[in-house]
C-alpha positions in Angstrom: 168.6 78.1 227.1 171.1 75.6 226.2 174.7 76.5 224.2 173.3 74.7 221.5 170.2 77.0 221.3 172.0 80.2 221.7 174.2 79.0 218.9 171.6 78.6 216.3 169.8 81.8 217.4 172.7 83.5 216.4 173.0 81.3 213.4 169.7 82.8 212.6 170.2 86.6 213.5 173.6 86.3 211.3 171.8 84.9 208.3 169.1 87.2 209.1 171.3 90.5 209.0 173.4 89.1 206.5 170.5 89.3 203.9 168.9 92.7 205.5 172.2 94.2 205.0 172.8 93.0 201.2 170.0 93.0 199.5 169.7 97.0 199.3 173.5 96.9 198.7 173.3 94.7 195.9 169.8 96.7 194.2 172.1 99.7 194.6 175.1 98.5 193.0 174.3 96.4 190.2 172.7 99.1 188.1 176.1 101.3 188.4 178.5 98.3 187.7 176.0 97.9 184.3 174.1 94.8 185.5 170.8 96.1 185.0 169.4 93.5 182.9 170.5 91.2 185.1 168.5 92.8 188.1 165.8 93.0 186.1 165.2 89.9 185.9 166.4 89.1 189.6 164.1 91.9 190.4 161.4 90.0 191.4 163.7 88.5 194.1 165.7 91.4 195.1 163.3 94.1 195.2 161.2 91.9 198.1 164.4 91.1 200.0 165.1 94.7 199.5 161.8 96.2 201.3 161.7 93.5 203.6 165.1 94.3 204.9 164.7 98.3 204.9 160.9 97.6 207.0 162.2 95.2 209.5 165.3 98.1 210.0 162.0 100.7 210.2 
């Protein structure tokens, strides 16, 4: 494995975490900050991101 590679595999796991570790954060918080509309309608792009993130943690 070459720098190069290992530096976009990390790349990738950073991105990767980055959105496991948000999205439940942000479908949490949004609702108590009175944003709720606005997740509903991100809801169909949260919510996924959301289960996606807790499975790949399961």
């Amino acid at each position: 494995m070459t720098d190069r590679t290992a530096i976009r595999a990390g790349v990738a796991g950073a991105v990767l975490v980055a959105i496991c570790c948000a999205a439940p954060l942000v479908a949490l918080s949004l609702p108590l900050a009175g944003l709720g509309v606005w997740l509903a309608g991100a809801g169909l792009v949260v919510l996924p991101l959301m289960a996606t993130g807790l499975g790949l943690v399961a």
